[in-house]
C-alpha positions as CSV (number, residue, x, y, z in Angstrom):
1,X,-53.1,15.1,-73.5
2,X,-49.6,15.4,-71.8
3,X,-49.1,13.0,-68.8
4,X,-47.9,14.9,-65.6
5,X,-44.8,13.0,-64.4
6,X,-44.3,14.6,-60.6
7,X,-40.4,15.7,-60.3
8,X,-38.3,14.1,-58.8
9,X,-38.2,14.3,-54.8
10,X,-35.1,15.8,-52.7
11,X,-34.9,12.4,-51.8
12,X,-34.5,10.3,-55.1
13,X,-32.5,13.1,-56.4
14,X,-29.9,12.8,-53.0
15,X,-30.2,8.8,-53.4
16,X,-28.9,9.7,-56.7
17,X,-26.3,12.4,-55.9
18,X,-24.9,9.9,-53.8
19,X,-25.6,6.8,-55.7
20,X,-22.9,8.0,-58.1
21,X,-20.7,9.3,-55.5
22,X,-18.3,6.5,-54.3
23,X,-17.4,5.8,-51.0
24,X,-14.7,3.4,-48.7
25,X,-16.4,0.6,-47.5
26,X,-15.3,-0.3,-44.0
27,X,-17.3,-2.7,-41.2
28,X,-17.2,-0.9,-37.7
29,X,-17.3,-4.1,-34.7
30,X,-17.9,-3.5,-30.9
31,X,-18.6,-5.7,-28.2
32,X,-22.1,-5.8,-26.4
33,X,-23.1,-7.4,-22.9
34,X,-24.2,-10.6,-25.7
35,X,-21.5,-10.7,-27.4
36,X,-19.8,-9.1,-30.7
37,X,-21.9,-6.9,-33.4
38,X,-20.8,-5.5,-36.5
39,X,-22.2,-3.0,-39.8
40,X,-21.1,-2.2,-42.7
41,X,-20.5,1.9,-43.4
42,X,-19.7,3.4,-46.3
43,X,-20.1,7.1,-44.5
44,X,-16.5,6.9,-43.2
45,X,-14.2,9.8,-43.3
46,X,-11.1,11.0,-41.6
47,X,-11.3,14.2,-39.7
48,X,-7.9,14.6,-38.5
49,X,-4.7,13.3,-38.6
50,X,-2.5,15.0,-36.0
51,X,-4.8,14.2,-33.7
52,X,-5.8,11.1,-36.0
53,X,-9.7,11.6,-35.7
54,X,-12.0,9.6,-38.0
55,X,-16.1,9.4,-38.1
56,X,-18.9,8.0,-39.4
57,X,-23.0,7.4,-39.4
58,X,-24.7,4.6,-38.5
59,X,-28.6,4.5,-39.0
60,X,-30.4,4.6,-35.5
61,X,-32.9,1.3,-36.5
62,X,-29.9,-0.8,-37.0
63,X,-30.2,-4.3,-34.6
64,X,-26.7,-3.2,-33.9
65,X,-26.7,0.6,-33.7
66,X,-27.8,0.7,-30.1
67,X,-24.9,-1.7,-29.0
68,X,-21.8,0.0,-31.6
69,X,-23.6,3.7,-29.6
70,X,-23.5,2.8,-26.2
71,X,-19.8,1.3,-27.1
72,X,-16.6,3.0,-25.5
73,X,-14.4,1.2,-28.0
74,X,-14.6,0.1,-31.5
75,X,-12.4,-1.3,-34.4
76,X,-13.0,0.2,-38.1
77,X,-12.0,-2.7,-40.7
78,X,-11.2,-0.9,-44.1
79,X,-12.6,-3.8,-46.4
80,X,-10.4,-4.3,-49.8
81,X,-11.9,-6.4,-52.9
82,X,-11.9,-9.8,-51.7
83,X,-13.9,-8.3,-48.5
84,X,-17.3,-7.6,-50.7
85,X,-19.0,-11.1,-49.2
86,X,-18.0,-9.7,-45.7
87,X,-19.4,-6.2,-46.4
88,X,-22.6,-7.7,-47.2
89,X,-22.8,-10.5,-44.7
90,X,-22.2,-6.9,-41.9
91,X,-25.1,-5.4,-44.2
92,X,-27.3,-7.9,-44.1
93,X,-29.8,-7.6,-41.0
94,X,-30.7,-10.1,-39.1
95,X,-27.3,-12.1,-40.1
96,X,-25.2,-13.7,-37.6
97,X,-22.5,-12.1,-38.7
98,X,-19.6,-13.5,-36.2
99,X,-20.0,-17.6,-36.7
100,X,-19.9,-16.7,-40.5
101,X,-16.9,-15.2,-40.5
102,X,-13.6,-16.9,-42.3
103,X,-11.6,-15.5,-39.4
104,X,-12.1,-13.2,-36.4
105,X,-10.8,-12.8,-33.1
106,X,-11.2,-10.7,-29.7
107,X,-8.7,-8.6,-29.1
108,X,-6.8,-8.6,-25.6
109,X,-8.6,-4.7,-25.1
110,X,-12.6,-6.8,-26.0
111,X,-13.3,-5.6,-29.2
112,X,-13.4,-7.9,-31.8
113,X,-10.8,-8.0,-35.3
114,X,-11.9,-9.2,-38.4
115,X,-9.4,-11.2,-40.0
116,X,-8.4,-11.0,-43.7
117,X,-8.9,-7.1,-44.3
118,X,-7.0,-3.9,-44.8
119,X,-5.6,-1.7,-42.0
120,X,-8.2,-1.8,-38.8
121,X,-8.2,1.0,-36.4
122,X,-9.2,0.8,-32.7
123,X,-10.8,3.4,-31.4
124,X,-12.7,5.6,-28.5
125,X,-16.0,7.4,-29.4
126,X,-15.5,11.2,-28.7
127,X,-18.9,12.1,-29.2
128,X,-22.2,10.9,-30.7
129,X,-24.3,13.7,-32.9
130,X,-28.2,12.8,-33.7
131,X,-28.5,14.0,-37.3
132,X,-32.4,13.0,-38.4
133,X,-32.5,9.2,-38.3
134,X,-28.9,8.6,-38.2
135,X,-25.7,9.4,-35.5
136,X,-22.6,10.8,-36.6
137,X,-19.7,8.8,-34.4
138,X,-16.6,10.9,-34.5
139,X,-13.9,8.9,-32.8
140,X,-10.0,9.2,-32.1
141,X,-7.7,6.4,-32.9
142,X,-5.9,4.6,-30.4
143,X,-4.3,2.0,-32.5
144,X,-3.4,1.6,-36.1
145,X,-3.9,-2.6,-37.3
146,X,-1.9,-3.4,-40.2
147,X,-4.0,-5.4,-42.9
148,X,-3.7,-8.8,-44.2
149,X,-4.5,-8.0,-47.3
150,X,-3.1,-5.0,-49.4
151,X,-5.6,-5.5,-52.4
152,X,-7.2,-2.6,-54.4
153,X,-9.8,-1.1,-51.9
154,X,-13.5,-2.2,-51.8
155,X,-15.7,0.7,-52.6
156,X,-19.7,1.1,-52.9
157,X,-21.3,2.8,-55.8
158,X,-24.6,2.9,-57.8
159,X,-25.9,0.4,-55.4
160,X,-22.8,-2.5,-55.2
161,X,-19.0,-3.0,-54.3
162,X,-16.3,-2.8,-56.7
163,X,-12.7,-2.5,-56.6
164,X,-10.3,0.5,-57.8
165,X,-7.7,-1.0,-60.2
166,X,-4.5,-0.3,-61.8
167,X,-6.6,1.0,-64.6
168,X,-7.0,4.2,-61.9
169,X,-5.7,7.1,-63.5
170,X,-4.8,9.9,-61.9
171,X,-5.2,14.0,-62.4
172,X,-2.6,16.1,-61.8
């Protein structure tokens, strides 16, 4: 007698899809009436350059969601290789992210920086689009940061950060 195995839900086979997919990990920071709050999104994606747009998701049960929603301002840190403990110290609920930081300061405009990263962006939310149990944030960029460290890019696939080496090859 053959064992039914039930296929595979949209769900596991999305998880999947995107499992294998990889993405830019970047932490997106605000400042709330109790101080800084930070996450870690791997959703990011640029919308526009001339206007430079970019946007993202952020889960609506996030302890920070409410506070990086109701924001007017944000910075987006573009994490590189050596960034993977702070992309999981930003993804890691419950953490108090801030006092275990290396390095971070508030910027003269409130929001705070994360020290040690790739470029940072400042921005202004434009507009805030419920999409099931997540918001899409698209924002426009006020201010370009330059990073303080130009290593190979911190990405998140199959589950964990790695890095894009020299060993990159690219198709023409």
């Amino acid at each position: 007698m053959q064992t039914h195995i039930p296929a595979a839900t949209i769900a596991d086979q999305f998880r999947l899809a995107f499992g294998n997919h990889p993405a830019g990990v970047a932490v997106v920071t605000a400042t709330g009436h109790c101080g800084p709050v930070g996450i870690t999104a791997s959703s990011l994606i640029s919308v526009s350059a001339e206007p430079a747009y970019l946007a993202f998701n952020i889960a609506q049960r996030s302890g920070s969601a409410e506070v990086i929603l109701d924001a007017e301002h944000i910075v987006v840190h573009f994490l590189t290789e050596p960034n993977a403990d702070v992309a999981t110290l930003f993804a890691t609920p419950g953490e108090e992210r801030f006092s275990k930081l290396a390095g971070w300061e508030q910027l003269p405009t409130g929001e705070p920086l994360v020290h040690g990263v790739g470029v940072a962006m400042r921005c202004t939310i434009e507009s805030r689009v419920a999409a099931g149990p997540a918001t899409v944030v698209v924002a426009s960029v006020l201010e370009v940061i330059p990073g303080q460290s130009t290593a190979a890019p911190l990405v998140y696939h199959r589950r964990g950060y790695h890095s894009i080496g020299e060993h990159t090859r690219l198709i023409a």
